[in-house]
C-alpha positions in Angstrom: 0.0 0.0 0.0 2.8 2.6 0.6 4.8 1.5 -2.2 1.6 2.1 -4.1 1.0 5.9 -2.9 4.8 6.7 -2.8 4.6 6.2 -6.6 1.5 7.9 -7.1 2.9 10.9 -5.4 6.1 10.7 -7.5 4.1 10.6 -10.5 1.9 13.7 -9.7 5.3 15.6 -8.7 6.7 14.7 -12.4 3.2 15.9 -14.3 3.3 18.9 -11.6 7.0 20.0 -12.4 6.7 18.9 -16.1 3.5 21.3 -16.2 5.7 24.5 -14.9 8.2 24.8 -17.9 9.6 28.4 -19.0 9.2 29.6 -22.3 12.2 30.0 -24.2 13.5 32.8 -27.0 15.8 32.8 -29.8 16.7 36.3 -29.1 16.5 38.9 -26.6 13.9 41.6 -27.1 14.0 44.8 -27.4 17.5 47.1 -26.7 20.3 45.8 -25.1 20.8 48.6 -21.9 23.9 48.3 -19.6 22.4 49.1 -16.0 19.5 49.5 -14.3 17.3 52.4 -14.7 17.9 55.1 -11.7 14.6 56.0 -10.9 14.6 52.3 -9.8 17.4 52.3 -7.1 16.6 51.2 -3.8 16.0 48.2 -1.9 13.0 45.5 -2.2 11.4 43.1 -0.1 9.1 40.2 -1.3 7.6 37.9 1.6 6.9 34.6 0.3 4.3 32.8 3.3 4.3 28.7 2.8 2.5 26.6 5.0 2.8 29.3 7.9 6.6 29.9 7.0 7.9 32.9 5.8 10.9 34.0 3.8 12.0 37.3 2.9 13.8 38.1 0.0 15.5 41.6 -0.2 16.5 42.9 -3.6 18.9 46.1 -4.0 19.4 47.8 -7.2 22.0 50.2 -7.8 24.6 51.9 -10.0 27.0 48.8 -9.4 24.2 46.2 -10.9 21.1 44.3 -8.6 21.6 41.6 -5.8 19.3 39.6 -3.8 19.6 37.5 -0.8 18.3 34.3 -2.9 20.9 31.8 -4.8 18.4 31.3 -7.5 17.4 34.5 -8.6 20.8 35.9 -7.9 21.8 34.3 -10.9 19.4 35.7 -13.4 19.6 39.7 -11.4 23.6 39.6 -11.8 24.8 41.9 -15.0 28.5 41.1 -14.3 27.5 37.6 -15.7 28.0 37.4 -19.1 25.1 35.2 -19.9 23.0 37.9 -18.3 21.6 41.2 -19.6 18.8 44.0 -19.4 17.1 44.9 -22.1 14.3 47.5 -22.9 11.1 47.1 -25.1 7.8 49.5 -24.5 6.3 49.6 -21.1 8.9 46.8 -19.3 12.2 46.2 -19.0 14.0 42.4 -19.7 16.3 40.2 -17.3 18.0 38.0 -20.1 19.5 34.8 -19.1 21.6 33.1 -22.0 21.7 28.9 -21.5 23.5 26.9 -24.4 23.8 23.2 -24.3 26.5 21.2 -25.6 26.5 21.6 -29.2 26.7 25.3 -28.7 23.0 26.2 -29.2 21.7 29.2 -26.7 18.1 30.1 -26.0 17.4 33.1 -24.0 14.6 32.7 -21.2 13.0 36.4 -20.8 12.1 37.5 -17.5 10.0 41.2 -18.0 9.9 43.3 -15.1 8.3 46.7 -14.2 8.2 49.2 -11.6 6.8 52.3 -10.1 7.7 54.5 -6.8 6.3 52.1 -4.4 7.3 48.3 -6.4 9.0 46.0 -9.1 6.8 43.7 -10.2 8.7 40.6 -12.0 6.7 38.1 -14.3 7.5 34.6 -15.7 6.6 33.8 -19.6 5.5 29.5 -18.6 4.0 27.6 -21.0 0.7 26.5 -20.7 -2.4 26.4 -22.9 -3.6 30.2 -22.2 -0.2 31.1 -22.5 0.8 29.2 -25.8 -2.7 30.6 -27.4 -1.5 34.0 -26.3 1.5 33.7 -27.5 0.0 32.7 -31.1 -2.1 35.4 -31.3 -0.5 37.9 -31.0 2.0 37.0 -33.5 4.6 34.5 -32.1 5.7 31.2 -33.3 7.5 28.6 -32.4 11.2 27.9 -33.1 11.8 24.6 -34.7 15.5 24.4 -33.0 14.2 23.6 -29.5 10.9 22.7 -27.6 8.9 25.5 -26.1 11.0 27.8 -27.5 9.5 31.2 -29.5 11.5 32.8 -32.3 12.0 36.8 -31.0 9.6 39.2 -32.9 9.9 42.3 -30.8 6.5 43.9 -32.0 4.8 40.6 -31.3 6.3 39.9 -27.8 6.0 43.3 -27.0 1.9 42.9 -27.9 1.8 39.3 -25.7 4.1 41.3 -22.7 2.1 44.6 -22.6 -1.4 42.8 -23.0 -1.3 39.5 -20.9 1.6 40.1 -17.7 -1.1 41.3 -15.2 0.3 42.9 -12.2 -1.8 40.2 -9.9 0.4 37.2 -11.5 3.8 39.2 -11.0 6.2 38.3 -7.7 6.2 42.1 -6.5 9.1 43.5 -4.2 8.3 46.6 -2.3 10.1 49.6 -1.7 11.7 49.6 1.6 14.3 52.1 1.1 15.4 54.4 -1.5 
């Protein structure tokens, strides 16, 4: 009987995590910009509450580049890491990350971000149905070098950003010092 439910739990993790996958890019959008805007200096919190525990994650943006207090995200906020970069396209900004595998190929996965005096708000492009039909309709397609990933059109994505990243869905870091 366990050995029955522990493999029925593995399975639902696998169809969980298979379910949360990142869309992909052939290019970055937009322009390439080499630091932070100013008006955006300061530090961030975001509280993240799971099962009654909390963890705080504290974001500072400055004129030497972002940091946060979180090993994961760290690695996509960093601009001294060459696989890394900021770009700007209409209302948002980009955070860039470059992967390649081992023939070479890259794929950029596109994190847009905006802010305001009070927040950042930072969104993730997954693919799911809704997301996938979104994507289509306003004028993306899919790359034929790689699985869930989107060939760059910057008036398309720019379309899909600017009508479908809601500020409700985005992890938002507030202003707790400037």
């Amino acid at each position: 009987m366990i050995k029955k439910l522990s493999i029925s739990l593995l399975f639902v993790l696998l169809i969980s995590l298979g379910s949360c996958q990142f869309a992909s890019f052939t290019e970055r959008p937009g322009v390439i910009v080499k630091s932070y805007p100013e008006a955006m200096y300061g530090t961030y919190q975001h509280i993240e509450k799971d099962n009654g525990v909390s963890d705080t994650h504290t974001l500072v943006v400055g004129s030497a580049g972002a940091s946060i207090n979180d090993g994961v995200i760290s690695r996509i906020v960093n601009l001294s890491d060459s696989s890394n970069s900021l770009s700007h396209l209409g209302d948002f900004y980009y955070m860039n990350v470059k992967e390649s595998d081992s023939t070479g190929r890259y794929t950029y996965f596109v994190y847009p971000f905006e802010y305001d005096s009070k927040a950042i708000y930072i969104y993730k492009i997954l693919l799911s149905k809704k997301s996938i039909k979104h994507m289509k309709k306003a004028g993306l397609h899919i790359s034929t070098r790689q699985n869930g990933e989107y060939v760059m059109e910057n008036m398309a994505f720019k379309k899909y950003v600017e009508k479908h990243m809601k500020r409700s869905d985005a992890i938002k870091f507030k202003k707790v010092q400037k």
